[in-house]
DOKELUM-256228 format. One record per atom (N, C-alpha, C): residue in one letter; y, z, x. Coordinates in steps of 0.02 Angstrom, whole numbers, plus 50000, padded with zeros to 5 digits. Layout:
aYZX/...
! end
This chain:
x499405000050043/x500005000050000/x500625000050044/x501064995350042/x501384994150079/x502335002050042/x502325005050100/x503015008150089/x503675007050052/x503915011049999/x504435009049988/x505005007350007/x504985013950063/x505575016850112/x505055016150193/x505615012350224/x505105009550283/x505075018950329/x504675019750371/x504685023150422/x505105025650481/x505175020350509/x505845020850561/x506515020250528/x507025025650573/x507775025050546/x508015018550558/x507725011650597/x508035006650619/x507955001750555/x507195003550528/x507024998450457/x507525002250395/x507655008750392/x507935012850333/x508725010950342/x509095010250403/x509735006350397/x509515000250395/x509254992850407/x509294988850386/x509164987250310/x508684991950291/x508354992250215/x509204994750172/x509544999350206/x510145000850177/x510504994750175/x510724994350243/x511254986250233/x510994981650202/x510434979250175/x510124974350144/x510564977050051/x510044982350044/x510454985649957/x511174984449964/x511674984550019/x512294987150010/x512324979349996/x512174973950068/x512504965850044/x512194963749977/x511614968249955/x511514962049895/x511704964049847/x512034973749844/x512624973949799/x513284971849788/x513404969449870/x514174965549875/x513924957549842/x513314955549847/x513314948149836/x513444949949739/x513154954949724/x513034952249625/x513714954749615/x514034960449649/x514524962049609/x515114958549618/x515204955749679/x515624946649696/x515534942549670/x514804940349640/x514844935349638/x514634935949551/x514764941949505/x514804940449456/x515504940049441/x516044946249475/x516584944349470/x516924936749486/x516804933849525/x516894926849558/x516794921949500/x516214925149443/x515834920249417/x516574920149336/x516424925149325/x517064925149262/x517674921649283/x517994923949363/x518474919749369/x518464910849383/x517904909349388/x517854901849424/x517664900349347/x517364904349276/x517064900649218/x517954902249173/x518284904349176/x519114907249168/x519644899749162/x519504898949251/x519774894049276/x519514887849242/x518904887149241/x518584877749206/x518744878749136/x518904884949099/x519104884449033/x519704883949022/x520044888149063/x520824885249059/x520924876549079/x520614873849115/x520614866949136/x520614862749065/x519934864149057/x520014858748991/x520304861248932/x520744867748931/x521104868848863/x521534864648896/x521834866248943/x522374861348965/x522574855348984/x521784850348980/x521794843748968/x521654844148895/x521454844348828/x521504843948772/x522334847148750/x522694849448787/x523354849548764/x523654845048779/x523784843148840/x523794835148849/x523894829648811/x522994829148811/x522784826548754/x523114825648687/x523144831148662/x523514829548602/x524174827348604/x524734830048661/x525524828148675/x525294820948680/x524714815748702/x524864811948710/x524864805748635/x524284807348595/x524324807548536/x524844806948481/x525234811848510/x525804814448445/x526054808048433/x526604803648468/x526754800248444/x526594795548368/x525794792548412/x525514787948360/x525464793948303/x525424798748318/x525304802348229/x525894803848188/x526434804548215/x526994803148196/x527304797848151/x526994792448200/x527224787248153/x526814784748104/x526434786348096/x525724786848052/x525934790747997/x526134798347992/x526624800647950/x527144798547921/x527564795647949/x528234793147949/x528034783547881/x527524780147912/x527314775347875/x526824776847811/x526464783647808/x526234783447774/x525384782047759/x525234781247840/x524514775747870/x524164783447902/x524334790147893/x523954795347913/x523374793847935/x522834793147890/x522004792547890/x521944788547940/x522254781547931/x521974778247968/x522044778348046/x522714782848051/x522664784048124/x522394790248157/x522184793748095/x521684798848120/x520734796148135/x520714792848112/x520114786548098/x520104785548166/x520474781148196/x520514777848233/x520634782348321/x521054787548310/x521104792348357/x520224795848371/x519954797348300/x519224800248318/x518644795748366/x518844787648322/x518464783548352/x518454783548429/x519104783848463/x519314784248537/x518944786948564/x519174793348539/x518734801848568/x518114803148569/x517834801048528/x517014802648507/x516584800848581/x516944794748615/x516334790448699/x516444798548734/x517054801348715/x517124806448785/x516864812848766/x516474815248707/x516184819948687/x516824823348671/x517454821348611/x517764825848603/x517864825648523/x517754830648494/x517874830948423/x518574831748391/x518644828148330/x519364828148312/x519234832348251/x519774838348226/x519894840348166/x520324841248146/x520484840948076/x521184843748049/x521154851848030/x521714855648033/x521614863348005/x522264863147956/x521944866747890/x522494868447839/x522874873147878/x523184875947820/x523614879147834/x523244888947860/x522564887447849/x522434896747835/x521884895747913/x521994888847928/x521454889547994/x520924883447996/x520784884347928/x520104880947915/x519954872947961/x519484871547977/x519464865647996/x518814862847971/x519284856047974/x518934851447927/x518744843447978/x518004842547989/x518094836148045/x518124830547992/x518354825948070/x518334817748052/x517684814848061/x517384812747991/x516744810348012/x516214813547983/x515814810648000/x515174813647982/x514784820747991/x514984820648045/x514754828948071/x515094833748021/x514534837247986/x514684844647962/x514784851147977/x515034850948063/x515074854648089/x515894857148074/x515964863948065/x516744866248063/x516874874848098/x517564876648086/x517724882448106/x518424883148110/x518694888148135/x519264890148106/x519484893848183/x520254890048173/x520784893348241/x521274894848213/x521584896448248/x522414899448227/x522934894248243/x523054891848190/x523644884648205/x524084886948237/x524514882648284/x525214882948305/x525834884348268/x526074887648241/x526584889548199/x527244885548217/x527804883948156/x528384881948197/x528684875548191/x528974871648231/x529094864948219/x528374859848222/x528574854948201/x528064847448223/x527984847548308/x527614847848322/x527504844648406/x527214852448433/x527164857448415/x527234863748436/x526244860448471/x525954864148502/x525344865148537/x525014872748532/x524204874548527/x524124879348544/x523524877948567/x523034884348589/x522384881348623/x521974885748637/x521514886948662/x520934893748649/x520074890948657/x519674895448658/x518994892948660/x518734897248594/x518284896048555/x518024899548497/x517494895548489/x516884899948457/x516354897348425/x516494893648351/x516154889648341/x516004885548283/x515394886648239/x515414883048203/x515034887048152/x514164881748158/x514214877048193/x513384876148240/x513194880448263/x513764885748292/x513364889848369/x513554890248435/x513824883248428/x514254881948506/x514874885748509/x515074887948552/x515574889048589/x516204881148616/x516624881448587/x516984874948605/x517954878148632/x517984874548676/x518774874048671/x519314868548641/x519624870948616/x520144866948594/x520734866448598/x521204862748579/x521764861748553/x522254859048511/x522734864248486/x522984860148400/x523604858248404/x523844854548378/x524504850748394/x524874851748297/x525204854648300/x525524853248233/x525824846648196/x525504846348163/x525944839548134/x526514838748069/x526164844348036/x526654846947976/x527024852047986/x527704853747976/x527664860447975/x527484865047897/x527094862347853/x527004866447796/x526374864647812/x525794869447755/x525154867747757/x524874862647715/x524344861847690/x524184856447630/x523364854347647/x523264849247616/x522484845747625/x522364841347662/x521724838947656/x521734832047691/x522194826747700/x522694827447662/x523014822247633/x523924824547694/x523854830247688/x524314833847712/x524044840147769/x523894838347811/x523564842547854/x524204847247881/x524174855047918/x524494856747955/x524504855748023/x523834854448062/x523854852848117/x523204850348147/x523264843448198/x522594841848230/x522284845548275/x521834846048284/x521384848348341/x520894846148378/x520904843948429/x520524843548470/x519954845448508/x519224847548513/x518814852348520/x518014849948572/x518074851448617/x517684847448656/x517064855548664/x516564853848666/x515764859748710/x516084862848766/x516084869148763/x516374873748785/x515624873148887/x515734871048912/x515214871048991/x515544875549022/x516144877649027/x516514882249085/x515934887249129/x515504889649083/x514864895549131/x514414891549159/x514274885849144/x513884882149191/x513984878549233/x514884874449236/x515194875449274/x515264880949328/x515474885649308/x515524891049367/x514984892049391/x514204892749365/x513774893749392/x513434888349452/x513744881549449/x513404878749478/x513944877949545/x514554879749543/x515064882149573/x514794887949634/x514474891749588/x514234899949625/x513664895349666/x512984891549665/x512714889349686/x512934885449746/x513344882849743/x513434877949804/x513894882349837/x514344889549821/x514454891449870/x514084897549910/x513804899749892/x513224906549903/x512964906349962/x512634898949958/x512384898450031/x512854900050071/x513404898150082/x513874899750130/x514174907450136/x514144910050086/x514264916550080/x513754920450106/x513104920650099/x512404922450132/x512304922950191/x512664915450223/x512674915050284/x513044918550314/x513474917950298/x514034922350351/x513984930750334/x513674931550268/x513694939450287/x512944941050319/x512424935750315/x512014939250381/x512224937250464/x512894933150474/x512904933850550/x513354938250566/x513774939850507/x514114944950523/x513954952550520/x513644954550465/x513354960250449/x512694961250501/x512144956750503/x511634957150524/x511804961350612/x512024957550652/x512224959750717/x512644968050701/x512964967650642/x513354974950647/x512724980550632/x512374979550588/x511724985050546/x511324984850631/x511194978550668/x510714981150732/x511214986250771/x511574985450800/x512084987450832/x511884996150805/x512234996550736/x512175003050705/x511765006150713/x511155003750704/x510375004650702/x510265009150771/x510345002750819/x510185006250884/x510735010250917/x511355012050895/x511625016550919/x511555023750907/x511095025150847/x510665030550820/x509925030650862/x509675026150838/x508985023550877/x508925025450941/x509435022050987/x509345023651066/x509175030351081/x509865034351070/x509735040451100/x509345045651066/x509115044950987/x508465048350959/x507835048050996/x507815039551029/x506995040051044/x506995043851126/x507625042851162/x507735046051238/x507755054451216/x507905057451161/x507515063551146/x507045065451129/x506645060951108/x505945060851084/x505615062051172/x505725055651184/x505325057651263/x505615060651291/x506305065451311/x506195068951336/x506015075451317/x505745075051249/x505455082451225/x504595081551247/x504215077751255/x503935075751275/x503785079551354/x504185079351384/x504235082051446/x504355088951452/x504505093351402/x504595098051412/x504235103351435/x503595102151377/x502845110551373/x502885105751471/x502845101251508/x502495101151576/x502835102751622/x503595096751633/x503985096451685/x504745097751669/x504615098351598/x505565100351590/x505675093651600/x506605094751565/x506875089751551/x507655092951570/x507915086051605/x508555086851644/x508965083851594/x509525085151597/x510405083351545/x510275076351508/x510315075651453/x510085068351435/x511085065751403/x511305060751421/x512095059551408/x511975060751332/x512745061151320/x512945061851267/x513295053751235/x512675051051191/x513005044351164/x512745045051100/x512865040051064/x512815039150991/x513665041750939/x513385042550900/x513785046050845/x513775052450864/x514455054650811/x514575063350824/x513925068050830/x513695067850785/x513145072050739/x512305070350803/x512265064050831/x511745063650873/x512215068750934/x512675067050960/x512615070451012/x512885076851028/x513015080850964/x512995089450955/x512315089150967/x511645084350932/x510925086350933/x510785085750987/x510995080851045/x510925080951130/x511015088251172/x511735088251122/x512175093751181/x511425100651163/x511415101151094/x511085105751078/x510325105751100/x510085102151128/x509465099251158/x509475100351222/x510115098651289/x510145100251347/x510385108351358/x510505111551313/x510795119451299/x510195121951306/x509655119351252/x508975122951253/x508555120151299/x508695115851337/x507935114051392/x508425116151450/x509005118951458/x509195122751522/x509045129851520/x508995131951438/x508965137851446/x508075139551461/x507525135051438/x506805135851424/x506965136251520/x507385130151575/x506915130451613/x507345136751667/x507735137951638/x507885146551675/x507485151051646/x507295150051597/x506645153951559/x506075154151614/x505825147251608/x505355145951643/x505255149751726/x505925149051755/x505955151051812/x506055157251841/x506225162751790/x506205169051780/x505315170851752/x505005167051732/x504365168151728/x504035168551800/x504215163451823/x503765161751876/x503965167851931/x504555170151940/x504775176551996/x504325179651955/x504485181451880/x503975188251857/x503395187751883/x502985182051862/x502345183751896/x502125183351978/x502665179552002/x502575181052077/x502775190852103/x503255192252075/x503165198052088/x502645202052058/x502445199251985/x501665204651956/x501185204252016/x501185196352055/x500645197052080/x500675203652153/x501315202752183/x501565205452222/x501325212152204/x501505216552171/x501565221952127/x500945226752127/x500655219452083/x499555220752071/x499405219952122/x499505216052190/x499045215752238/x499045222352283/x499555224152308/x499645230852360/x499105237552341/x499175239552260/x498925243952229/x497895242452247/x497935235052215/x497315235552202/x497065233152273/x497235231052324/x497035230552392/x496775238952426/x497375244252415/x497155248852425/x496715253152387/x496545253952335/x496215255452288/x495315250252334/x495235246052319/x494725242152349/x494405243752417/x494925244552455/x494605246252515/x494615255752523/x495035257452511/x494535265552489/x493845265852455/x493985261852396/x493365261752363/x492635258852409/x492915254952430/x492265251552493/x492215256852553/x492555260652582/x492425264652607/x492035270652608/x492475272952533/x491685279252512/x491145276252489/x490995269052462/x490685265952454/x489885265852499/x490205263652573/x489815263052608/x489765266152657/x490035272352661/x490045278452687/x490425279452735/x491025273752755/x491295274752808/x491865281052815/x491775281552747/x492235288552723/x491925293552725/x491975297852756/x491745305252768/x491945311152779/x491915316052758/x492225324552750/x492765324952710/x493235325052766/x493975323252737/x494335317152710/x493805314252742/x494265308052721/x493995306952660/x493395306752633/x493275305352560/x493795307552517/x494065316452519/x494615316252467/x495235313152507/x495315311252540/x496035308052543/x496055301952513/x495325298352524/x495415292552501/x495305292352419/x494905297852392/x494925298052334/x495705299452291/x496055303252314/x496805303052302/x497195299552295/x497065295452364/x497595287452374/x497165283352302/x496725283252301/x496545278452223/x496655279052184/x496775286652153/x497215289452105/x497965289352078/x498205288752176/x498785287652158/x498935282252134/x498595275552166/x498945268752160/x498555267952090/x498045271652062/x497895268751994/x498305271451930/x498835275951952/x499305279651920/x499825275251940/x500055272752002/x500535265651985/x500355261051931/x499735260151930/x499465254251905/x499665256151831/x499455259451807/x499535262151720/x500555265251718/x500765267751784/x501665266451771/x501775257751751/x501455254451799/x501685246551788/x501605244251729/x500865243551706/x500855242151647/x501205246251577/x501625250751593/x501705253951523/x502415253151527/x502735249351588/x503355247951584/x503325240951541/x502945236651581/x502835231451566/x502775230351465/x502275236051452/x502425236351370/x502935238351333/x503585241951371/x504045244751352/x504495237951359/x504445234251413/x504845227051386/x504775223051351/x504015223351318/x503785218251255/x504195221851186/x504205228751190/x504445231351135/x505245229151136/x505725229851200/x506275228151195/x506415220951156/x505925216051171/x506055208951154/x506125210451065/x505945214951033/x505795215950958/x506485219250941/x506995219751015/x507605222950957/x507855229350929/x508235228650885/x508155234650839/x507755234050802/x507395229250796/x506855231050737/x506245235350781/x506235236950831/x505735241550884/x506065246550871/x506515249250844/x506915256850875/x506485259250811/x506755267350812/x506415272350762/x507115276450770/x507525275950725/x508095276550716/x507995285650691/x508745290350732/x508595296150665/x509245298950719/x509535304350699/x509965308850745/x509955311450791/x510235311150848/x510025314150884/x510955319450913/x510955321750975/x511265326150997/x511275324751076/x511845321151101/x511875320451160/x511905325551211/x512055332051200/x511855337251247/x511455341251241/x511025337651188/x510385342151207/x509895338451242/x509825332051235/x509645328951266/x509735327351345/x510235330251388/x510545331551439/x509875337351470/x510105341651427/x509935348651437/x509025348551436/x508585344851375/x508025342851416/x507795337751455/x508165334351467/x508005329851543/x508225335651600/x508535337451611/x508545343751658/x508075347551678/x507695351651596/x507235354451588/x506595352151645/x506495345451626/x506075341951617/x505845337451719/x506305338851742/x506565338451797/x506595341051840/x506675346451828/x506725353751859/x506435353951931/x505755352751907/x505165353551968/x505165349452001/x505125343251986/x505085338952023/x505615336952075/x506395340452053/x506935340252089/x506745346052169/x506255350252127/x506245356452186/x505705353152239/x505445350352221/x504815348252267/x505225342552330/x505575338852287/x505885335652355/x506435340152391/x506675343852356/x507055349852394/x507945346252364/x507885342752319/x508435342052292/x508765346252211/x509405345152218/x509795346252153/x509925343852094/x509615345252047/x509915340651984/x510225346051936/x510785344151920/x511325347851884/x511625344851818/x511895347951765/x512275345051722/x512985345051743/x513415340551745/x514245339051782/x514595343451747/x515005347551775/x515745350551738/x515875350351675/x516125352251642/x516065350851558/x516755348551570/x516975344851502/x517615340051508/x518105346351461/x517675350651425/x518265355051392/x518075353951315/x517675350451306/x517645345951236/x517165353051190/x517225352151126/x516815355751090/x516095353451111/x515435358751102/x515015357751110/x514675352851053/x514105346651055/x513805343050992/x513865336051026/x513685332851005/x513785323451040/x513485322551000/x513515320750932/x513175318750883/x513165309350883/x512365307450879/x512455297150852/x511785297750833/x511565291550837/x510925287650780/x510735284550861/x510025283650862/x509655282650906/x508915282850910/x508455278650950/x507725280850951/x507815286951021/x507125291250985/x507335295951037/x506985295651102/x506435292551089/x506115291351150/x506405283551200/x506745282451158/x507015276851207/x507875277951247/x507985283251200/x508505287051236/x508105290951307/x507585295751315/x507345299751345/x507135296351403/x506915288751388/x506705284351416/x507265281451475/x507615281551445/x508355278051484/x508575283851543/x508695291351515/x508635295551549/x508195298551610/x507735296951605/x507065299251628/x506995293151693/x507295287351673/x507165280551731/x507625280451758/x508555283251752/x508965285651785/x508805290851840/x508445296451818/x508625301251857/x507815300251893/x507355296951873/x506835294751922/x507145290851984/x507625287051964/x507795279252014/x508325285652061/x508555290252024/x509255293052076/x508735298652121/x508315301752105/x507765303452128/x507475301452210/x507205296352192/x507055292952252/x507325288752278/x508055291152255/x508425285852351/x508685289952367/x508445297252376/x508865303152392/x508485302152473/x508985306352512/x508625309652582/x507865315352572/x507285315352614/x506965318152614/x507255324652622/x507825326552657/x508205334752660/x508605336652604/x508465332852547/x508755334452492/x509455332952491/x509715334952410/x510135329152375/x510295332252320/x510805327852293/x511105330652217/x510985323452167/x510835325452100/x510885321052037/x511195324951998/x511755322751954/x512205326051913/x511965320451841/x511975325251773/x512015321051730/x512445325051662/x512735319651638/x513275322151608/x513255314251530/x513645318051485/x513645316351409/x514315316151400/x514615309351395/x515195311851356/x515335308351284/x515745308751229/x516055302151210/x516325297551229/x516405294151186/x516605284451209/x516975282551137/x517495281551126/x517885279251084/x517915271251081/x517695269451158/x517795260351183/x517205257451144/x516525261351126/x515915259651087/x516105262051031/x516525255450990/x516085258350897/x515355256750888/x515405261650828/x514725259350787/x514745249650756/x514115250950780/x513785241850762/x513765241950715/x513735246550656/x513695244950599/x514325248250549/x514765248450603/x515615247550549/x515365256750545/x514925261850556/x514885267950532/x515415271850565/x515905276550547/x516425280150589/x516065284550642/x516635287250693/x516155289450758/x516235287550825/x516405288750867/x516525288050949/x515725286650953/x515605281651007/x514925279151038/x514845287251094/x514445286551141/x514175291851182/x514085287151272/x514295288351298/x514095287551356/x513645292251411/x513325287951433/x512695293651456/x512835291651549/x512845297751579/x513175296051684/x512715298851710/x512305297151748/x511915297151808/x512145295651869/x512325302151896/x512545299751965/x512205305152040/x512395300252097/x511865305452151/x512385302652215/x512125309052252/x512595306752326/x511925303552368/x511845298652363/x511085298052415/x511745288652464/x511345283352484/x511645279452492/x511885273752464/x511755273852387/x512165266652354/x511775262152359/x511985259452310/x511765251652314/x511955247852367/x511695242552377/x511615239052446/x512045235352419/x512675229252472/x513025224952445/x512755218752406/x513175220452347/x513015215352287/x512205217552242/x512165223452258/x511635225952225/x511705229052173/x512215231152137/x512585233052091/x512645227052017/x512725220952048/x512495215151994/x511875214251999/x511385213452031/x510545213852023/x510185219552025/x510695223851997/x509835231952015/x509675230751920/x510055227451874/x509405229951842/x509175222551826/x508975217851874/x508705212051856/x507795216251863/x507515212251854/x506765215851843/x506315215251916/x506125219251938/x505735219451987/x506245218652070/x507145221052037/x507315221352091/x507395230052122/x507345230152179/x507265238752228/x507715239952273/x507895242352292/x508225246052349/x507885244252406/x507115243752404/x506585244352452/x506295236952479/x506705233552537/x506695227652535/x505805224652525/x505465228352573/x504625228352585/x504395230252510/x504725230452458/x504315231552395/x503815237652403/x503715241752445/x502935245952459/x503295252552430/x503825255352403/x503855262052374/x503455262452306/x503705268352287/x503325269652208/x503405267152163/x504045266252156/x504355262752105/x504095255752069/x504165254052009/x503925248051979/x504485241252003/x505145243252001/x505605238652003/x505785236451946/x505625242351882/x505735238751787/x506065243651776/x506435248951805/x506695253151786/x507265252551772/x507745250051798/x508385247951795/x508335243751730/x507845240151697/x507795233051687/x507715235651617/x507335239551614/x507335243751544/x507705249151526/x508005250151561/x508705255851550/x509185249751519/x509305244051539/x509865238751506/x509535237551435/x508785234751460/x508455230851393/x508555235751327/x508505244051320/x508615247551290/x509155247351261/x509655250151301/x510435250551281/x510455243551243/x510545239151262/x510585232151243/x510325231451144/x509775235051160/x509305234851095/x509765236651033/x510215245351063/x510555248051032/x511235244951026/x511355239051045/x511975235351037/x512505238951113/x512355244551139/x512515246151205/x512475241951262/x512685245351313/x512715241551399/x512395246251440/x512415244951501/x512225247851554/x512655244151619/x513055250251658/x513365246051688/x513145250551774/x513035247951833/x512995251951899/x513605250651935/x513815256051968/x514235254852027/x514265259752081/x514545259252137/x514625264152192/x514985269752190/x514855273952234/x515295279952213/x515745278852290/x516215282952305/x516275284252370/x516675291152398/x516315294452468/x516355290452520/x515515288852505/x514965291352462/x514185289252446/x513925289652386/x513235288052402/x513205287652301/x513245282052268/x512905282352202/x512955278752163/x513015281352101/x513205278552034/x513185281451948/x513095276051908/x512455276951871/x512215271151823/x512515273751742/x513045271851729/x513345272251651/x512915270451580/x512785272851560/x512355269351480/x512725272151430/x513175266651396/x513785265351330/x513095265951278/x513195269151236/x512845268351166/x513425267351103/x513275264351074/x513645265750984/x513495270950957/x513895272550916/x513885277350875/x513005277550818/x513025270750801/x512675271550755/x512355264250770/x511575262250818/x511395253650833/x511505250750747/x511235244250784/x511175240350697/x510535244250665/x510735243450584/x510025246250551/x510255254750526/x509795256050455/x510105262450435/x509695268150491/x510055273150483/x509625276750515/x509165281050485/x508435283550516/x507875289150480/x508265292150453/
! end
């Protein structure tokens, strides 16, 4: 079954320009047709007026002698070779022929003096359609004997005229609107066409090798869909290329752990481990298999970020109390390296920091701050200060009234390294050029991805004359109601 509507946009605009010329051809060329069948009727009303001016005379004097009939007789006889009918009309219209034919009908005489003319096309009472024209001869009405006026009345052809008019010119009209139109509809065609199918293939290229800037041609509307096409295959292949570091560093990451893990394990394995060394080496496997389960549970904490606020578990929380158990919580672990962790000076403010928040992803943010300020401290110990304040610069995301909360992590250890301050929280970047500390390198990365979640920031910078302080802006209230 062959299509109504072709397939390609190149057949669906020509299939268009085809409907449009062959609506310009009927609706031209019926208008064309009334005026060219207009024109051949005005023609021969206006040779039967003529006609009759030329007439008048002899009927005149035909009146004037008294010999009427016979020069109406004789006028019909003339007329009849040229297919033109002669009648007289009384005074109310009526017409009455010369001759034999019983054909009649009725016009509207010329009113007025003798010689006056009028003229028109009207059906007759055969059926035909005729034009005519009437010449007054009386000015009163009367009978046969006394007619008001002759008429003249020839078969009305004017539409077949015009039609055969429309015929001999069409072709020419046909022609020229397919060399003119035809070249414009390809043109059109493929200025859509071109650069659709150069996006076709280069989408084509994408799931393998990516696809580089494709120009911007066509129409408006194609090449917003370009621009909007080279927007998204620059962004897939920075996508792409932030994949590929991720997993070069996963591999990086997974290999160190499970290298050592393996060869301990082959050691007590095959006994090369012995006394002491069995628990040492049983330890070291522990440890790095306790990296291994930190890595991966960061790693799930960034799948959850990709979900948004629709990941949070929204409810109230209290920014200094939350201070106060990360401290708690800290405590020991601050003493074991032989460092300080403190809450900062109070600003003077009433006690409370009231906002809307998940709480474990708050605790979370906290907990990977003062881990990361943690270990870039000196082995002779160190200070971490953490402190809560308001933020008036963070409204609530959701229009709710309320100062946002800013959350400060700061330590005197040595800072970020130059220009490390714009990449510490890219993912899997460290302080530790050799990658071999404890750390995952997702810490920073999910302290942003969080805040971020909450419509917040995360911002790092240096302290001086040492030190560093990682800032986390929250809103008052993220998007979404709260528990």
């Amino acid at each position: 079954m062959i299509p109504l509507v072709p397939r390609t946009l190149t057949g669906r605009l020509g299939l268009a320009f085809a409907t449009v010329a062959l609506a310009v051809v009927l609706v031209g060329g019926g208008g064309l047709f009334l005026v060219l069948r207009d024109l051949h009727r005005e023609a021969t009303e206006a040779g039967l007026v003529d006609l009759a001016d030329g007439v008048l005379p002899q009927i005149r004097q035909s009146v004037t002698t008294g010999d009427l009939a016979s020069a109406l007789v004789e006028t019909r006889g003339l007329l009849e070779g040229r297919g033109i009918a002669v009648f007289v009309a009384a005074g109310d219209g009526t017409l009455r022929p010369l001759g034999a034919a019983a054909i009649g009908g009725h016009v509207t005489p010329p009113e007025g003096i003798r010689g006056q003319t009028t003229h028109g096309t009207s059906p007759f009472d055969d059926g035909l359609s005729r034009s005519w024209a009437a010449i007054t001869i009386r000015a009163g009405g009367g009978v046969l004997g006394q007619p008001r006026a002759l008429v003249f009345a020839v078969v009305d052809h004017s539409a077949a005229e015009a039609f055969g008019d429309l015929l001999r010119t069409s072709p020419i009209g046909i022609l020229v609107t397919l060399l003119v139109g035809g070249p414009l509809a390809w043109f059109l065609a493929r200025s859509v066409s071109a650069p659709l199918r150069r996006l076709s293939t280069a989408a084509l290229t994408v799931p393998t090798a990516g696809a580089g800037p494709i120009p911007l041609e066509g129409p408006l509307e194609v090449q917003e869909l370009t621009a909007r096409f080279n927007t998204m295959t620059a962004e897939l292949t920075a996508t792409r290329d932030r994949e590929e570091r991720l997993l070069a560093d996963l591999r990086h990451d997974l290999r160190t752990p499970l290298t050592i893990i393996g060869g301990f394990a082959s050691a007590i394995a095959d006994g090369t481990a012995t006394g002491a060394a069995v628990s040492q080496a049983a330890e070291t496997i522990g440890v790095e298999a306790e990296r291994l389960g930190r890595l991966v549970t960061e790693l799930d904490v960034l799948g959850r970020i990709r979900a948004g606020t629709a990941g949070l578990r929204l409810e109230r929380l209290d920014g200094d109390e939350l201070i106060a158990a990360t401290l708690e919580r800290f405590a020991s672990r601050a003493t074991e390296r032989g460092a300080v962790i403190a809450a900062a000076a109070p600003d003077g403010r009433p006690a409370g920091l009231p906002f809307v928040a998940d709480r474990l992803a708050v605790e979370r943010i906290l907990g990977n701050l003062v881990e990361n300020a943690l270990a870039v401290l000196p082995a002779s110990g160190g200070h971490v200060w953490l402190e809560a304040r308001p933020d008036p610069a963070v409204p609530s995301a959701t229009g709710r009234a309320g100062a946002g909360v800013v959350f400060l992590v700061s330590d005197d250890g040595p800072g970020f390294p130059p220009g490390g301050t714009d990449r510490a929280f890219e993912r899997f970047v460290r302080g530790d050029p050799a990658r071999s500390g404890p750390g995952s390198g997702l810490g920073l990365a999910i302290v942003r991805g969080l805040a971020r979640a909450h419509g917040g920031e995360a911002i790092a910078e240096n302290l001086g004359p040492r030190g560093a302080r990682v800032s986390v802006r929250l809103p008052a209230a993220p998007p979404g109601p709260p528990a």
